[in-house]
C-alpha positions as CSV (number, residue, x, y, z in Angstrom):
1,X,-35.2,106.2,-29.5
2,X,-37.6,106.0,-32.8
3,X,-40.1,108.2,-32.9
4,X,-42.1,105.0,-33.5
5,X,-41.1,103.2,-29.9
6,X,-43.7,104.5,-27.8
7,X,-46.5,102.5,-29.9
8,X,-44.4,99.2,-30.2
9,X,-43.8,99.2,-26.5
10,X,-47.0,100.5,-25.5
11,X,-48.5,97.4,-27.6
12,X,-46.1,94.7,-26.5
13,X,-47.1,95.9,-22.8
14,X,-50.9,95.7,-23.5
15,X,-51.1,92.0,-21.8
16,X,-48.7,90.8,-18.9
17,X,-45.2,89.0,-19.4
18,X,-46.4,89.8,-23.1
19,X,-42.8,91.3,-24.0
20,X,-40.0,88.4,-24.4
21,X,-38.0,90.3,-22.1
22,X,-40.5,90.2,-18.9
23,X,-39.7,87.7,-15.6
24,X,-41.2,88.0,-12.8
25,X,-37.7,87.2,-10.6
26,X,-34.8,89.3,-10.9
27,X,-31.9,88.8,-12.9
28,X,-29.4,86.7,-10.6
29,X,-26.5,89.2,-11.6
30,X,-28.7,91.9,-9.8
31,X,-29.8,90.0,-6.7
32,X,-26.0,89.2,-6.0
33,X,-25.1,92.4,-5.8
34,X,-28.3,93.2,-3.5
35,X,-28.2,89.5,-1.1
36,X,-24.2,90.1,-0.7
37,X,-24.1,93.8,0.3
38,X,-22.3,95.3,-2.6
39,X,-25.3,97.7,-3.4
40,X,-27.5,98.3,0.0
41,X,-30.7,99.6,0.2
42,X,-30.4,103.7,-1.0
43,X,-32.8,106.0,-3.1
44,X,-32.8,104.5,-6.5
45,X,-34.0,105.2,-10.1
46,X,-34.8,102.3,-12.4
47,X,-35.1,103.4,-16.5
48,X,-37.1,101.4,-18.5
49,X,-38.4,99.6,-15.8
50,X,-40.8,98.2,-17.5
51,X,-43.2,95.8,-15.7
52,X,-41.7,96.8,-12.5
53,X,-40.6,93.2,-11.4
54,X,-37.1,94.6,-10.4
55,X,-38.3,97.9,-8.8
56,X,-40.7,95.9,-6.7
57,X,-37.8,93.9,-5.9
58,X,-35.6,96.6,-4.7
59,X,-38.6,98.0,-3.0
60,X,-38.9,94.7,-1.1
61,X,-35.2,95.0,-0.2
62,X,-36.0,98.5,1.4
63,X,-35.0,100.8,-1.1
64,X,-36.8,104.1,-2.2
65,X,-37.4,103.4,-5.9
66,X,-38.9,105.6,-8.7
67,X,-39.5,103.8,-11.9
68,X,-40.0,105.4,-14.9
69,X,-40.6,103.7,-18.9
70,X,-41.9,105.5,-22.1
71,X,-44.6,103.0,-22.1
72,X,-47.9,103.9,-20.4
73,X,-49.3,100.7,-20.6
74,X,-46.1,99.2,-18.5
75,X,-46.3,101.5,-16.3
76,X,-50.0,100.9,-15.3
77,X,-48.9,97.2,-15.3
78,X,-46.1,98.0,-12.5
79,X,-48.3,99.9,-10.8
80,X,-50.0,97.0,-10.2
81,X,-47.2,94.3,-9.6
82,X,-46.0,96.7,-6.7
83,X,-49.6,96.6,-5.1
84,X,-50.0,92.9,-5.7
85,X,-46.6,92.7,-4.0
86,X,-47.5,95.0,-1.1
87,X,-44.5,97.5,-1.8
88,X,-44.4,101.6,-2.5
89,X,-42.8,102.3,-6.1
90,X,-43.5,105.8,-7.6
91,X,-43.5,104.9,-11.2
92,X,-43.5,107.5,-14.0
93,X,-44.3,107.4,-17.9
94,X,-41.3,109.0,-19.3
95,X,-39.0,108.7,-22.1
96,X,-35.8,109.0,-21.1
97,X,-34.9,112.5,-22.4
98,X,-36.9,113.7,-20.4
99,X,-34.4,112.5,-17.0
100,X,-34.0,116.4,-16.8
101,X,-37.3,116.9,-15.2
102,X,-36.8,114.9,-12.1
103,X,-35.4,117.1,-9.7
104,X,-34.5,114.0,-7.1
105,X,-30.9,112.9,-6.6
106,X,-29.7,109.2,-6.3
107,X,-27.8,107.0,-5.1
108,X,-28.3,104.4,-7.3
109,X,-29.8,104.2,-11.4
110,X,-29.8,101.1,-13.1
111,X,-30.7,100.8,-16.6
112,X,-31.2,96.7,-16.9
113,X,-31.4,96.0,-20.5
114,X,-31.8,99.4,-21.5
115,X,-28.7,101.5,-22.8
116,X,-29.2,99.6,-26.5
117,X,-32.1,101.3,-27.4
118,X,-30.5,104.5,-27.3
119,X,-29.2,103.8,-31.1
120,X,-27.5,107.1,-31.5
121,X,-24.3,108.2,-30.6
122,X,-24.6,111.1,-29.8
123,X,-27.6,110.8,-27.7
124,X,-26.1,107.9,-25.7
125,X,-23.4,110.7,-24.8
126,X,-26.1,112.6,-23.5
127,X,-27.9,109.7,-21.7
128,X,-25.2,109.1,-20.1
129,X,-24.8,112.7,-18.7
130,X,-28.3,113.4,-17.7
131,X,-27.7,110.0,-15.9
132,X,-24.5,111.0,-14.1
133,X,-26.4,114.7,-13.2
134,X,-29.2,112.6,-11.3
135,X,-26.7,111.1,-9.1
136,X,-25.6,111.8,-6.1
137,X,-21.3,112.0,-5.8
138,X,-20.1,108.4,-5.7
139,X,-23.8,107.2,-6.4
140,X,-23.5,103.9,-8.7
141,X,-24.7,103.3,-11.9
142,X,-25.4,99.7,-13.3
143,X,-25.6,99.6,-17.2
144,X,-26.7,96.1,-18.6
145,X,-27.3,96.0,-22.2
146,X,-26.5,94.4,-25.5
147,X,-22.5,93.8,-26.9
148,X,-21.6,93.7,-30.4
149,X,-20.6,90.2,-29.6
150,X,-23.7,89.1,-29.8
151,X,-24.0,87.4,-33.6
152,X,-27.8,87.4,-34.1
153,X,-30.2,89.7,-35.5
154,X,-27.8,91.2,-38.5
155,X,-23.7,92.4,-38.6
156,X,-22.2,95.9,-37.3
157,X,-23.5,98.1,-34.3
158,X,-26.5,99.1,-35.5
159,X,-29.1,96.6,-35.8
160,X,-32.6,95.6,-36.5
161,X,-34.3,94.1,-33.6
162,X,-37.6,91.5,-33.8
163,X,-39.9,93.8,-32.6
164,X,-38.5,96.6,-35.8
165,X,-36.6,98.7,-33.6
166,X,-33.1,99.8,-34.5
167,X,-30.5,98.9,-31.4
168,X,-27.1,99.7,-30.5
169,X,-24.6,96.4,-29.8
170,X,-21.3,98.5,-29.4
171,X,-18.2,96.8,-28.3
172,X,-16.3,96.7,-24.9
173,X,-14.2,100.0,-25.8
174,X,-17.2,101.9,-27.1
175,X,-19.0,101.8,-23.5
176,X,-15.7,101.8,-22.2
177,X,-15.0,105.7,-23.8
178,X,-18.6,106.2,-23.2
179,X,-18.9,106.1,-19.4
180,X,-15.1,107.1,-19.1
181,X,-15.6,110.8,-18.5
182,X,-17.8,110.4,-15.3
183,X,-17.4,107.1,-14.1
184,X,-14.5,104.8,-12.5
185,X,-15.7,101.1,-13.2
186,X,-16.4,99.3,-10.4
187,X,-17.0,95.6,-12.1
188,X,-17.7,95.0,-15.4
189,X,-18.4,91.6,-17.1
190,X,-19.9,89.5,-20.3
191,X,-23.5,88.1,-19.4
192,X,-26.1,86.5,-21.3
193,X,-29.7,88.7,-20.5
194,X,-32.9,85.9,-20.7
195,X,-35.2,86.4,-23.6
196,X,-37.9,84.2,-24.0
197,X,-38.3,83.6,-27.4
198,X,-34.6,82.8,-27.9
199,X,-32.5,80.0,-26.2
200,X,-29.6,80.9,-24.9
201,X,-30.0,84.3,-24.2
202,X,-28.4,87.6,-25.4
203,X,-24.9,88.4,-25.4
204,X,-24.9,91.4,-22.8
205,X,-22.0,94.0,-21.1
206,X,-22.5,94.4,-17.2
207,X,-20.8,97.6,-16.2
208,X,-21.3,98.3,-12.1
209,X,-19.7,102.0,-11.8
210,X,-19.3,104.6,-9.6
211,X,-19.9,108.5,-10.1
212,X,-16.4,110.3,-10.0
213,X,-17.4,113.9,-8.9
């Protein structure tokens, strides 16, 4: 991330449903998944949860959820979703190099709308890792996040986002090679990730994968 995200977050977080990215019901991809069966209730780790809408979800659904997001000011704000909602969260301010720290194990970690602002390489191959160390063996991983398909917002993988933040939009064979070493994919898929201040949506990858070892 930029040494700068932290500030940008914490201010886009300062009022509720503030960040063009917040809804208070969960993605429909994600609540399939849930509703059918495919992922049941398990001990779960949400990164970047932001608000907490889809932790207190979960959490309604009877999972064990820990939340965590670099910004404080989101995290006070799920906090206090998960009360209003009447469900236990543990929620965490935490940047996500610092996964190493929690000495948990999972079953499941989703990162919805996430793995793009982890702009370098490199660190995405360590993301990835620290990710695959807090899961349990076959635990599942769903990655959600933008594709280089998406035309908006500049050309090439690297790009300026509205809020000034630099993002990753990698292609298909990029995440592909990324999560190859400790993941078999489960389902993978093109979907378009709601974002209020542009109709239409964003041109997203959903990869639903399972921990090899």
């Amino acid at each position: 991330m930029q040494k700068t995200s932290q500030n940008v977050y914490d201010y886009l977080y300062q009022k509720e449903g503030q960040a063009p990215w917040t809804f208070e019901e969960p993605p429909e991809e994600l609540a399939k998944l849930v509703e059918s069966g495919m992922i049941k209730s398990c001990k779960t780790l949400d990164v970047g949860c932001g608000e907490g809408y889809i932790s207190t979800y979960l959490a309604s659904k009877g999972f064990d959820v820990t939340g965590i997001d670099i910004s404080s000011n989101a995290i006070n704000l799920a906090k206090k979703h998960a009360a209003k909602r009447g469900v236990k969260c543990k929620f965490m301010q935490m940047e996500w190099k610092q996964l190493s720290k929690i000495k948990d194990k999972f079953d499941f970690i989703l990162d919805w709308r996430f793995l793009h602002e982890v702009a370098n390489d490199k660190e995405r191959e360590v993301y990835v890792n620290l990710v695959s160390n807090l899961l349990k063996r076959r635990g599942t991983y769903l990655s959600v996040a933008f594709s280089g398909e998406f035309k908006k917002w500049g050309k090439g993988k690297l790009r300026k986002s509205p809020i000034g933040t630099i993002l990753c939009l990698p292609h298909n064979r990029d995440l592909e090679k990324l999560f190859a070493e400790d993941f078999d994919i489960i389902k993978k898929s093109m979907i378009k990730l709601q974002q209020k201040d542009l109709p239409g949506g964003v041109t997203s990858y959903f990869f639903l994968m399972e921990k090899r070892n």
